[in-house]
C-alpha positions in Angstrom: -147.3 -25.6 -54.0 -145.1 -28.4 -56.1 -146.7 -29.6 -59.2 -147.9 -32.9 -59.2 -146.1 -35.6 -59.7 -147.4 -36.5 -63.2 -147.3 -33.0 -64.6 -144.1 -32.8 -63.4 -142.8 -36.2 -65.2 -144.0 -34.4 -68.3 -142.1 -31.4 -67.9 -138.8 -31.0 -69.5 -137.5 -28.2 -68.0 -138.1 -29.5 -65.0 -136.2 -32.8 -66.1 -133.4 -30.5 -67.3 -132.9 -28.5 -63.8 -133.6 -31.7 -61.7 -130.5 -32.9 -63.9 -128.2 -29.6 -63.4 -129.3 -30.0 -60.0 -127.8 -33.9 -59.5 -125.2 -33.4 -61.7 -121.6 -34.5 -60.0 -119.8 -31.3 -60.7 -116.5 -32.5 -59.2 -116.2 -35.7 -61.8 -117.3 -33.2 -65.2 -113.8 -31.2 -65.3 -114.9 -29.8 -69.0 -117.8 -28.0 -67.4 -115.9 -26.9 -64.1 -113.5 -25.4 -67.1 -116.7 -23.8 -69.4 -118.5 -22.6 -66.1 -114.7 -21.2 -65.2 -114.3 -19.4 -68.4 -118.1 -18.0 -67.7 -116.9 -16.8 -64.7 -114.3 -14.4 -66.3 -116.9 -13.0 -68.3 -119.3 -12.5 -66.0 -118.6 -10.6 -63.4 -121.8 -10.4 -61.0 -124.6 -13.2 -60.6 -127.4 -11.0 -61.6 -130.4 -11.3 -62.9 -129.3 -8.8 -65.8 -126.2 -10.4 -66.2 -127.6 -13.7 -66.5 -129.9 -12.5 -69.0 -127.1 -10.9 -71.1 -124.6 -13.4 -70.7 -125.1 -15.1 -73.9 -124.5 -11.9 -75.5 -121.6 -11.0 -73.3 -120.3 -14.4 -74.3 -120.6 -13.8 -78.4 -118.7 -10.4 -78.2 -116.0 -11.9 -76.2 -115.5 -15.1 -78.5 -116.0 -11.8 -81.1 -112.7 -9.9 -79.1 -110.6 -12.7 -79.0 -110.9 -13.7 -82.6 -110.4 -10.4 -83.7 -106.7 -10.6 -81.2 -106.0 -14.1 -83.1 -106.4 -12.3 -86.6 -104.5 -9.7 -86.0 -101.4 -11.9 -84.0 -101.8 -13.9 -87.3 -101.6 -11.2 -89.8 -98.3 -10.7 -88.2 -97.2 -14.5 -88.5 -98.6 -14.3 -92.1 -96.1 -11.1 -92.9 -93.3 -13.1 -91.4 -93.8 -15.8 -93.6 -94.3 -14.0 -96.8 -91.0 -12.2 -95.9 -88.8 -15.6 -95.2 -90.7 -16.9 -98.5 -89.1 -14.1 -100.4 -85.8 -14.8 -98.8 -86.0 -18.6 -99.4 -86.7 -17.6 -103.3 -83.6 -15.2 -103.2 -82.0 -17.9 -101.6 -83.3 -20.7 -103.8 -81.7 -18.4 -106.6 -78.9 -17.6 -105.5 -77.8 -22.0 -105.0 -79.3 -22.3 -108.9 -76.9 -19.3 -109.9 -74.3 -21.4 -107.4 -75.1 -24.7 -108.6 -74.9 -23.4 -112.8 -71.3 -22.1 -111.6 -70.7 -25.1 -110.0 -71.4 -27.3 -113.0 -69.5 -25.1 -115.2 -66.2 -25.6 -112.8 -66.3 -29.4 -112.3 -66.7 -29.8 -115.9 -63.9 -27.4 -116.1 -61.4 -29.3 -113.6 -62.5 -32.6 -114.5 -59.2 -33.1 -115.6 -57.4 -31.5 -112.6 -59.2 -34.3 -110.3 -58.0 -37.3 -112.3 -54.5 -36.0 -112.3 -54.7 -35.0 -108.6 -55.8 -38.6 -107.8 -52.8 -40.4 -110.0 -50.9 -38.0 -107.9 -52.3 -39.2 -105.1 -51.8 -42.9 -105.7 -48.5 -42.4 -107.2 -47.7 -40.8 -103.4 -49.0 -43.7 -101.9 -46.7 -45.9 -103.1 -43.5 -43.6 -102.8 -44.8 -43.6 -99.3 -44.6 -47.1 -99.0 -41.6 -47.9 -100.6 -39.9 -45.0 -98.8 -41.6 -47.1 -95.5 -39.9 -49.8 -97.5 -36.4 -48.6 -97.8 -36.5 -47.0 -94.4 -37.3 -50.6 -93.6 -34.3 -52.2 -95.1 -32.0 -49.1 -93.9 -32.9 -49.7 -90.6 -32.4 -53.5 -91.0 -28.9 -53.5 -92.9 -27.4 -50.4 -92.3 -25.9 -48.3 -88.9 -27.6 -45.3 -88.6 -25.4 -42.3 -88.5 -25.2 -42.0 -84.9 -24.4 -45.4 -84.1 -21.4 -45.3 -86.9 -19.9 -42.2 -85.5 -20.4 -43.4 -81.7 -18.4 -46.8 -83.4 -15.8 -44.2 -85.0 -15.0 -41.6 -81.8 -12.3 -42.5 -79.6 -14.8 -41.5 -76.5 -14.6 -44.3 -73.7 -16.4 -47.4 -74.0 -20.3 -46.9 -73.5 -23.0 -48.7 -73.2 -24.2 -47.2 -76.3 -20.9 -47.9 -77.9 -22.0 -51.8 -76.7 -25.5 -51.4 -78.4 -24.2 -50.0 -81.8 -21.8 -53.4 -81.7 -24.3 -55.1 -80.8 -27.0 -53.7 -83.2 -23.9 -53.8 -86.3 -23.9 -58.1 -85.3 -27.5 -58.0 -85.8 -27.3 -56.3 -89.2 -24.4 -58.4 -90.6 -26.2 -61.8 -89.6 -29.5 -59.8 -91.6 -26.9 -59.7 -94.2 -25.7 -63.0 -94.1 -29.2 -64.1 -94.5 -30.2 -61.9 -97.4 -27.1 -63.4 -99.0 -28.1 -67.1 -98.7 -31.7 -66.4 -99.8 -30.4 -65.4 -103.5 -30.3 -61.9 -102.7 -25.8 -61.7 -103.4 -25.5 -58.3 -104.9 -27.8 -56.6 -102.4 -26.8 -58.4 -99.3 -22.8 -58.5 -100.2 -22.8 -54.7 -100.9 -24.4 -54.5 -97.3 -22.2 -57.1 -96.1 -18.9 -54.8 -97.1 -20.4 -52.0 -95.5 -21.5 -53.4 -92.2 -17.5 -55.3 -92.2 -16.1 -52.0 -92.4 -18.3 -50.9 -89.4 -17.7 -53.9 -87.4 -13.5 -53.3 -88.5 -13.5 -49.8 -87.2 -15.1 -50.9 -83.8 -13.2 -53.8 -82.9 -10.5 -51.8 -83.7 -10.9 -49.1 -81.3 -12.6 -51.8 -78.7 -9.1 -53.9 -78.8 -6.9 -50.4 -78.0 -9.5 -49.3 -75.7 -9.5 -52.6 -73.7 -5.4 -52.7 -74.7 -5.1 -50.2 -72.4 -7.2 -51.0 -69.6 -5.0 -54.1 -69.9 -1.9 -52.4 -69.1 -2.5 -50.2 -66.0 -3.5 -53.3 -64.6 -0.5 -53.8 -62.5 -1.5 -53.6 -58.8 -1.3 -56.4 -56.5 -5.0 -57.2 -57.0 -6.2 -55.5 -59.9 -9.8 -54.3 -60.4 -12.0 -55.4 -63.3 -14.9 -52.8 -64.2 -17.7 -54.4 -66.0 -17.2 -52.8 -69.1 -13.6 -54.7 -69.4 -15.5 -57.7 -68.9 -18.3 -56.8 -71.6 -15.4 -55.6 -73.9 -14.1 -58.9 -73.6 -16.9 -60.6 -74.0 -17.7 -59.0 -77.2 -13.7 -59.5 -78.6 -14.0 -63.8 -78.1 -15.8 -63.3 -81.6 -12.7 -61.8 -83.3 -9.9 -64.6 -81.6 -6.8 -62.6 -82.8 -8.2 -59.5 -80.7 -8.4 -61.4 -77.8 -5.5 -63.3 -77.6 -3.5 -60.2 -78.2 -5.3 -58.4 -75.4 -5.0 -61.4 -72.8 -1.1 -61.6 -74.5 -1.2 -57.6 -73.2 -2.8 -58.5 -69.7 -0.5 -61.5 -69.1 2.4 -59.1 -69.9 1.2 -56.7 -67.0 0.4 -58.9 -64.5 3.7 -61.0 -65.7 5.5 -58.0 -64.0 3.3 -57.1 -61.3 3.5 -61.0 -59.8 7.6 -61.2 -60.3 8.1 -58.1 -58.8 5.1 -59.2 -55.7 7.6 -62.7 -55.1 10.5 -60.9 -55.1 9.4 -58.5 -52.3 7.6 -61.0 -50.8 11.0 -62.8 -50.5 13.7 -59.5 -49.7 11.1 -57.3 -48.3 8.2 -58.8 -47.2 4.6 -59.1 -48.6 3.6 -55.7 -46.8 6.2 -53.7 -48.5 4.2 -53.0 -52.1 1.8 -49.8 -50.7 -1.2 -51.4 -52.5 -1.0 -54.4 -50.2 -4.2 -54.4 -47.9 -3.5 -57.9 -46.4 -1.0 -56.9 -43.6 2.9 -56.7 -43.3 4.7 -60.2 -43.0 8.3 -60.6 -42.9 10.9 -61.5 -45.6 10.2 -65.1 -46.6 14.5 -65.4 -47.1 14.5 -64.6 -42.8 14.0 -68.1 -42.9 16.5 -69.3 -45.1 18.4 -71.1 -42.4 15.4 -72.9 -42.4 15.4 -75.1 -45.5 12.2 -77.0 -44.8 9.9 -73.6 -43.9 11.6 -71.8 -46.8 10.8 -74.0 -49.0 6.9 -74.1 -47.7 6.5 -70.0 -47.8 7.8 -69.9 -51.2 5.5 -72.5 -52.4 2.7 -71.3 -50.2 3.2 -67.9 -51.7 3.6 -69.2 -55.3 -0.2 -71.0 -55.0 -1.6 -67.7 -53.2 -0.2 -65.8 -56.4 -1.5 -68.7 -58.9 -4.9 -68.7 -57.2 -5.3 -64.8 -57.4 -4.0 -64.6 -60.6 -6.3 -67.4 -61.8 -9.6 -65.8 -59.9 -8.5 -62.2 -62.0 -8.5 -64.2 -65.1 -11.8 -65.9 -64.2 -13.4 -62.3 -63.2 -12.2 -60.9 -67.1 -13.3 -63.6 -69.0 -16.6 -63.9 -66.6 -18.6 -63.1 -69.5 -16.8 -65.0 -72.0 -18.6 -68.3 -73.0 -17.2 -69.7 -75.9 -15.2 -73.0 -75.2 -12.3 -72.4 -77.7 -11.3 -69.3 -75.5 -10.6 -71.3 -72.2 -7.2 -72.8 -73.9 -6.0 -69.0 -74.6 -7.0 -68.7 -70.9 -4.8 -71.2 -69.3 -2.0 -70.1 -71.8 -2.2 -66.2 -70.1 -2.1 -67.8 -66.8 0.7 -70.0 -67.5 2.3 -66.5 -69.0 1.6 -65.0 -65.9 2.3 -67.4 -63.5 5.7 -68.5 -65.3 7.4 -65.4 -63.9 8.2 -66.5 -60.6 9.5 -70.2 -61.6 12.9 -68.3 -62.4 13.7 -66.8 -59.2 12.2 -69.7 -57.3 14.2 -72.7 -59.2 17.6 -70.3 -58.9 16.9 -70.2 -54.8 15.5 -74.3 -55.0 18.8 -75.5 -56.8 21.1 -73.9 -54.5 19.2 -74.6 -51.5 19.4 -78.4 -52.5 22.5 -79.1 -53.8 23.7 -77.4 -50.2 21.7 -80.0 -48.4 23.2 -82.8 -46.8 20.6 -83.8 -44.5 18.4 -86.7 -46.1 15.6 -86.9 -43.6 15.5 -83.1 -44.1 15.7 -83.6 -48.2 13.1 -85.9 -47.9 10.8 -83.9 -46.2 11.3 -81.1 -49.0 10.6 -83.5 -51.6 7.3 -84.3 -50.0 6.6 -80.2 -49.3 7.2 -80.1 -53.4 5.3 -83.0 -54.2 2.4 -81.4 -52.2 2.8 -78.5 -53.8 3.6 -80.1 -57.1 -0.3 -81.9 -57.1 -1.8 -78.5 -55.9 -0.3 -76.5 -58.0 -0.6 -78.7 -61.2 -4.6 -79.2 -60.4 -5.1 -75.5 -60.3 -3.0 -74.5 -63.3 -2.7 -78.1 -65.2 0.3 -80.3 -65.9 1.8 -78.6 -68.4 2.0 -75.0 -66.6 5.7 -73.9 -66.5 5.2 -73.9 -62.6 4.0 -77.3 -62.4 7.2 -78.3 -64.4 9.3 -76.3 -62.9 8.0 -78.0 -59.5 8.4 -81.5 -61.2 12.2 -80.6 -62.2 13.1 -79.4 -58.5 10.8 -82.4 -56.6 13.2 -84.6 -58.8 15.7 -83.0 -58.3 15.4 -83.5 -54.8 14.4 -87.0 -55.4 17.9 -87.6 -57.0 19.8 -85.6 -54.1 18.2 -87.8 -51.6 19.5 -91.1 -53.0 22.6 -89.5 -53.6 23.4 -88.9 -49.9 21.8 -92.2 -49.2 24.2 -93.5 -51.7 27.1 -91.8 -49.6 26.0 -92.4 -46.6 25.5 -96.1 -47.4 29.4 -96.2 -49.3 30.8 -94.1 -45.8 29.2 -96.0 -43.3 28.3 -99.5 -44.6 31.0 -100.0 -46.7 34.0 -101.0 -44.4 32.5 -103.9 -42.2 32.8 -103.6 -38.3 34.3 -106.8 -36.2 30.9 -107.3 -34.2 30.9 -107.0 -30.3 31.7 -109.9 -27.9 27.6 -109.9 -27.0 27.2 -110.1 -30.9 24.3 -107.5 -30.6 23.7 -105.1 -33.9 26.3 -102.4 -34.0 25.8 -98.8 -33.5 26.6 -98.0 -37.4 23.2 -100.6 -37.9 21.2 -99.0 -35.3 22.4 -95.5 -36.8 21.1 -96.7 -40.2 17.9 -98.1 -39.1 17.3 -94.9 -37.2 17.9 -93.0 -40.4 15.2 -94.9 -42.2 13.2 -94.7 -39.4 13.0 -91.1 -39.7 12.8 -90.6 -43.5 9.9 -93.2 -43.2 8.2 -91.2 -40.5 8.4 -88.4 -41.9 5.0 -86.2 -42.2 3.7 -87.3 -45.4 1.7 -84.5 -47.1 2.7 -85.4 -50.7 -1.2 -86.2 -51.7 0.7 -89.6 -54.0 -1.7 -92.3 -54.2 -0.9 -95.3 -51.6 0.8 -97.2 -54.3 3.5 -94.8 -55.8 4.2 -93.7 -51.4 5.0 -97.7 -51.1 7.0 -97.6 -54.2 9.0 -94.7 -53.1 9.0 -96.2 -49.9 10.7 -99.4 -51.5 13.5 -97.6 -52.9 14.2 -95.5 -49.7 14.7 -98.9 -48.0 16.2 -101.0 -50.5 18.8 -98.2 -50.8 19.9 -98.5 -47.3 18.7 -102.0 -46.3 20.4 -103.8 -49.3 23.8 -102.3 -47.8 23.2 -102.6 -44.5 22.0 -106.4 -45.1 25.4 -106.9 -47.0 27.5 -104.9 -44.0 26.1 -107.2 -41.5 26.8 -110.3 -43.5 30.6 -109.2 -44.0 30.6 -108.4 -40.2 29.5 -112.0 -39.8 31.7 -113.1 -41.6 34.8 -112.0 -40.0 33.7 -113.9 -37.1 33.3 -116.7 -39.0 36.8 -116.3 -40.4 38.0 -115.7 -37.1 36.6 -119.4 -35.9 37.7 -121.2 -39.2 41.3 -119.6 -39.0 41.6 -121.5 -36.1 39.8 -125.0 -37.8 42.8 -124.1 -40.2 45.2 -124.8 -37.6 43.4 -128.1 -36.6 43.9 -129.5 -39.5 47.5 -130.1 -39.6 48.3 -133.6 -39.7 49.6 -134.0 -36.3 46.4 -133.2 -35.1 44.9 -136.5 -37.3 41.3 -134.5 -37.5 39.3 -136.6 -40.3 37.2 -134.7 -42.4 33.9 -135.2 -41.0 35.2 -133.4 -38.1 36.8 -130.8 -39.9 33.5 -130.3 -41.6 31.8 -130.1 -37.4 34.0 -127.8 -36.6 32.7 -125.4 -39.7 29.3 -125.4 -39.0 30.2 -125.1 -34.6 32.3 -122.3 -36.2 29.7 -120.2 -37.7 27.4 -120.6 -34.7 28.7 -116.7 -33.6 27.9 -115.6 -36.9 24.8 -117.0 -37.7 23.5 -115.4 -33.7 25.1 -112.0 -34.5 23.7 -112.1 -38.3 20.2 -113.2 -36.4 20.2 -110.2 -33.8 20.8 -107.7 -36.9 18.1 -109.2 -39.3 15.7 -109.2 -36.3 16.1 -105.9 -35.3 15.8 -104.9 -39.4 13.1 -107.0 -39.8 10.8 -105.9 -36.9 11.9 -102.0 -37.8 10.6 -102.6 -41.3 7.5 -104.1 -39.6 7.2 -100.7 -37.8 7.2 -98.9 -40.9 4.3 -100.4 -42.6 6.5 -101.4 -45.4 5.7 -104.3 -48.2 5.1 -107.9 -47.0 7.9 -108.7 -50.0 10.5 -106.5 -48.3 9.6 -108.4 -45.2 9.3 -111.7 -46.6 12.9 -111.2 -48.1 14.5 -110.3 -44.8 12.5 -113.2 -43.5 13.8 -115.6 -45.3 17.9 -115.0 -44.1 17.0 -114.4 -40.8 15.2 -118.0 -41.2 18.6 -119.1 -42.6 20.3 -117.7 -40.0 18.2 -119.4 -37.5 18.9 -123.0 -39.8 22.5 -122.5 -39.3 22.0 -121.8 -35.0 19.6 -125.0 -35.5 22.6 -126.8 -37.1 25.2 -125.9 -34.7 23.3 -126.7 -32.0 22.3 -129.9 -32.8 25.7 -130.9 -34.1 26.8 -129.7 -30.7 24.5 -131.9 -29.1 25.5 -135.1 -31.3 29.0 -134.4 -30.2 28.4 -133.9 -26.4 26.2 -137.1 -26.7 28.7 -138.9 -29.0 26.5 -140.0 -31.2 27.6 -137.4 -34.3 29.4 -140.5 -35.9 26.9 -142.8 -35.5 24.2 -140.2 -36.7 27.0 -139.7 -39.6 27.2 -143.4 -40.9 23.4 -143.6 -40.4 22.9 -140.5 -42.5 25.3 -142.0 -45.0 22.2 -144.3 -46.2 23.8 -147.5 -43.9 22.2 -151.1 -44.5 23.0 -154.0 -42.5 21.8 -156.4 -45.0 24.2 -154.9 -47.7 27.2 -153.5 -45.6 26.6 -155.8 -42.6 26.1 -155.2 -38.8 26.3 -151.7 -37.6 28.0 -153.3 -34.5 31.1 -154.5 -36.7 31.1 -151.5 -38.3 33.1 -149.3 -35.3 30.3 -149.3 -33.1 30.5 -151.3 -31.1 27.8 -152.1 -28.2 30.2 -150.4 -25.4 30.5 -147.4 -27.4 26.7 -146.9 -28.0 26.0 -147.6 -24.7 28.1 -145.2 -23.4 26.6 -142.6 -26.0 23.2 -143.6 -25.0 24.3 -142.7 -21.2 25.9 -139.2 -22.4 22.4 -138.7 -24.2 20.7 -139.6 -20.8 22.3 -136.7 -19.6 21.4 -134.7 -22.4 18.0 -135.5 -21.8 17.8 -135.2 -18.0 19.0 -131.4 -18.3 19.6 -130.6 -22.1 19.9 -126.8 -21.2 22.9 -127.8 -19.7 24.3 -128.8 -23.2 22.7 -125.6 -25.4 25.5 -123.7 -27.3 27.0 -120.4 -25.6 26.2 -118.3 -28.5 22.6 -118.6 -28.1 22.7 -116.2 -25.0 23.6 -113.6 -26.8 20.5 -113.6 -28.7 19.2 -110.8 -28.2 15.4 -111.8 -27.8 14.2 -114.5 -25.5 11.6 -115.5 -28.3 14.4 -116.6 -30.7 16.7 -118.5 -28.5 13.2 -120.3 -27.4 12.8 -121.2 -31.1 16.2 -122.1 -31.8 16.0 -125.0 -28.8 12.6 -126.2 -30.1 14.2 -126.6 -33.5 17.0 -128.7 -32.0 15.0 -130.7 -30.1 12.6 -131.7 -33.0 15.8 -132.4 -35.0 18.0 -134.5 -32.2 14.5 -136.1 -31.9 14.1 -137.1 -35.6 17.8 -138.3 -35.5 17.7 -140.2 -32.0 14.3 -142.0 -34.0 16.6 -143.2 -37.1 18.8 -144.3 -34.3 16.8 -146.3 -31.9 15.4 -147.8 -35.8 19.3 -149.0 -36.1 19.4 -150.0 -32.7 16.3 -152.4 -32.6 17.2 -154.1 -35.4 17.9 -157.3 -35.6 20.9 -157.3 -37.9 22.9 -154.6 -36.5 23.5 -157.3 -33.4 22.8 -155.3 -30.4 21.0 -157.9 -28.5 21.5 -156.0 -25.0 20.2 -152.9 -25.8 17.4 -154.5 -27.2 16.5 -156.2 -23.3 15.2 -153.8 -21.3 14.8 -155.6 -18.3 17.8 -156.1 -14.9 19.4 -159.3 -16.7 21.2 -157.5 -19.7 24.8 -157.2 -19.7 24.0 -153.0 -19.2 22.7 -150.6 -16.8 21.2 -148.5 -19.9 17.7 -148.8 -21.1 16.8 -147.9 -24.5 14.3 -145.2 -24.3 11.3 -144.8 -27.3 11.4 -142.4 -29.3 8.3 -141.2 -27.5 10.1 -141.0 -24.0 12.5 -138.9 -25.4 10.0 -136.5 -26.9 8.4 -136.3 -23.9 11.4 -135.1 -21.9 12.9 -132.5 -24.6 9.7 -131.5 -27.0 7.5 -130.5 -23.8 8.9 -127.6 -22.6 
């Protein structure tokens, strides 16, 4: 039966098991761990166990304190065994230390002299990093002076050590203008003899190259052209190495022309461009031997010059490029020889002065070409200027003798008075040196100058042989005036004088016809407006004199020539008195005045013979209007004398049916309208 309730609040046991009893076992871990180290010590839940268990529990604390004092005994014997070796030890570094203390005071001295040593190393080391330094920078190391020394081929590395001995005398130079003279000119002399010894064997090295190069296009390796770029800096070197090129290829392009001319271009076994034939095949040919020598000449010139360019490619110092054009013109000057010697006899052969003419302009051509790619002064370019004159001074030569030959011994013209065949022949001639295929590159002024020679040469004759052909007519006519003026004939000399100018009437038409056909042949020929304007003005004189003779011939069919005459003389009635008591009478005008009807009625009928033999219907159309203005201006001074009042022709001045005549006095506007209107 339970206790009651107040005895049990007053029990403490039972407060003490009600407390086991609701204790949370799960959230005490420290008593789940004592109640698990109970359980290993207890091994049956037993009342007698129970009973003994505190017991139980003192003699196992008991057991495992006596394990843990004798597992510590143990530690304990280790440590008083490493204490007695740490004493030992401890000793044995205070006997070491003692020693120690004895020795450094001992080599004391030893230190300090090891450390001088030291520092004295350290600054040998530098200034032997110092002197390697300057070696390095002003001297050739012995490799690169013996690769400068060897007679191997050129290298690259031979290049470098040249390269690198430039870079050590310019150090040098430098060292030397900073105050540093002994130093600097000691390396100086060193790095000279260096640089000697180098060039030296570069100049014979590239000497050689230099002289196999004889083949019809020679090959340039690039080591030539760096050799040659590195010998520009020593001048004497390089001329005498291009002096050694030019004297190969000298050979190599004289003997090239020279087979190109006997044997053919494809004869030399190097030649890749093809076989052609012998340029002298053509040698009956003057014109296309001269062009394939020339064209062959600039072929050689422009290779040559292109193998020149290729060695001095990497040359770029400007003083060089006059040393350049002289070993062109070296080269280049061996084929002027053999080319003048063919020229000059070719030329002087030549007769043919259209055919010289067209040389000269193949030479000219040539002469430009030639002279832009290897300059003015080039031996070919003056050898081409010697033979282009010369061929200029041929030409007028044989237009010289042609002109004395032909022109010189006047023909008696034809009975049509047209040009003769030796004018057409010249004319021709200039045609055809005129026309001739200009390719002579001359600027438009000096081709009209040399055109104005060519034609003065032969027109100034030919001008002169038509004159003297003109005038044998007109001494033909005036031989017979000569025989008129015997004095049985009673000719006065007014009319002697009208015969003279009826007399050259033939010669002034032929003389006409021939400056015509000069004149519109020069027109053809594009030449000078001078040259034109000169043979202008005689064929206008020519024309004058037709003018003349026709109107003189008119005056005389109209016989009014005397009146004309007296009138022209300056005649005034009021000082010399009436024209009409002065031999002309009023019959004798009158009758003029009807003559000079008929003139006017048909005045074709009365034009002068000679004038259809002109040769163009232009002129002879010209020559009538010229008349008829000046029988118009001559009939107007007359009608002037005829209306006047104090020459006393008081019938011609009626004009109605009471005057004494039949004639009528025309105006002078009638009459223009019958002869100026057609």
């Amino acid at each position: 039966m339970p206790p009651p309730t107040a005895d049990v609040g007053r029990n403490p046991l039972y407060s003490k098991i009600n407390k086991i009893i609701n204790t949370d076992i799960d959230g005490e871990p420290d008593l789940l761990d004592a109640l698990n180290s109970v359980s290993a010590i207890l091994p049956a839940n037993t009342l007698r166990s129970r009973r003994n268990l505190r017991s139980d529990g003192e003699r196992h604390h008991l057991k495992l304190y006596e394990s843990y004092l004798s597992a510590f005994k143990l530690v304990k014997d280790n440590v008083d065994d490493l204490a007695s070796n740490v004493s030992g030890i401890l000793d044995a570094c205070h006997t070491i230390n003692d020693r120690l203390s004895t020795l450094r005071r001992t080599t004391q001295n030893l230190i300090c002299e090891a450390s001088e040593l030291k520092e004295k190393s350290s600054k040998v080391a530098a200034r032997l990093d110092v002197l390697e330094a300057v070696d390095q920078a002003f001297r050739l190391s012995p490799e690169e002076a013996q690769i400068l020394a060897t007679s191997a081929p050129i290298s690259p590395e031979f290049l470098a050590a040249l390269h690198r001995a430039h870079t050590i005398e310019k150090n040098c130079l430098d060292l030397v203008q900073k105050g540093e003279q002994n130093i600097g000119l000691s390396f100086l002399d060193v790095i000279h003899k260096d640089l000697d010894t180098g060039y030296q064997r570069l100049y014979q090295w590239v000497q050689n190259e230099c002289r196999g190069m004889v083949h019809e296009t020679p090959e340039i390796p690039s080591n030539v052209r760096k050799a040659m770029s590195e010998l520009q800096s020593r001048p004497v070197l390089f001329k005498y190495t291009l002096d050694e090129y030019a004297g190969a290829r000298r050979g190599a392009t004289v003997r090239l022309f020279i087979d190109a001319l006997t044997r053919g271009s494809g004869s030399n076994p190097v030649n890749l461009s093809g076989h052609s034939k012998p340029i002298e095949i053509h040698s009956h040919d003057p014109l296309r031997y001269t062009s394939d020598m020339l064209a062959y000449m600039h072929q050689l010139s422009a290779s040559e010059k292109e193998s020149i360019t290729t060695l001095a490619h990497d040359c770029h110092d400007p003083a060089i490029s006059s040393m350049l054009s002289a070993c062109l013109d070296g080269i280049t000057e061996s084929f002027c020889t053999p080319f003048k010697m063919r020229m000059e006899q070719l030329l002087v052969a030549q007769q043919d002065a259209v055919l010289l003419y067209r040389i000269n302009n193949v030479l000219r051509f040539y002469e430009h070409t030639l002279s832009a790619l290897l300059g003015t002064s080039a031996a070919v370019s003056t050898t081409l200027n010697e033979i282009q004159e010369l061929s200029w001074r041929l030409l007028f030569s044989g237009l010289h003798q042609y002109a004395h030959q032909a022109l010189e011994q006047p023909e008696y013209p034809s009975a049509d008075l047209t040009p003769s065949d030796t004018a057409r022949d010249t004319l021709q001639l200039l045609t055809e040196i005129i026309g001739a295929h200009d390719i002579s590159l001359v600027s438009k002024e000096t081709r009209q100058t040399m055109f104005k020679k060519i034609i003065d040469t032969l027109i100034t004759p030919l001008i002169a042989y038509c004159q003297n052909s003109a005038e044998q007519l007109t001494q033909a006519a005036m031989s017979n005036v000569d025989l008129l003026k015997s004095p049985e004939n009673g000719m006065d000399a007014e009319s002697l004088a009208a015969r003279k100018v009826l007399s050259r009437a033939k010669s002034a038409t032929y003389l006409a016809n021939c400056l015509y056909l000069i004149e519109i042949t020069l027109g053809r020929l594009n030449c000078t407006s001078d040259q034109i304007a000169q043979i202008g003005s005689l064929f206008d004189m020519s024309l004058d004199e037709l003018v003349a003779a026709q109107v003189l011939a008119i005056l005389k069919s109209t016989h009014l020539e005397g009146l004309v005459c007296k009138l022209e003389q300056g005649y005034d009635a009021s000082r010399d008195g009436p024209l009409s008591k002065c031999g002309f009478s009023e019959a004798e005008v009158s009758n003029a005045l009807a003559h000079f009807d008929v003139y006017l009625s048909n005045p074709d009928r009365f034009s002068l013979p000679e004038l259809k033999n002109l040769n163009v219907q232009r002129l002879r159309k010209v020559v009538r209007r010229r008349s008829a203005d000046e029988v118009h201006s001559r009939y107007q001074m007359i009608y002037n004398a005829l209306v006047n009042p104090a020459n006393e022709y008081t019938s011609l001045q009626k004009s109605d049916s009471s005057s004494s005549t039949n004639i009528a006095l025309r105006t002078p506007k009638q009459v223009a309208d019958l002869i100026l209107n057609f």
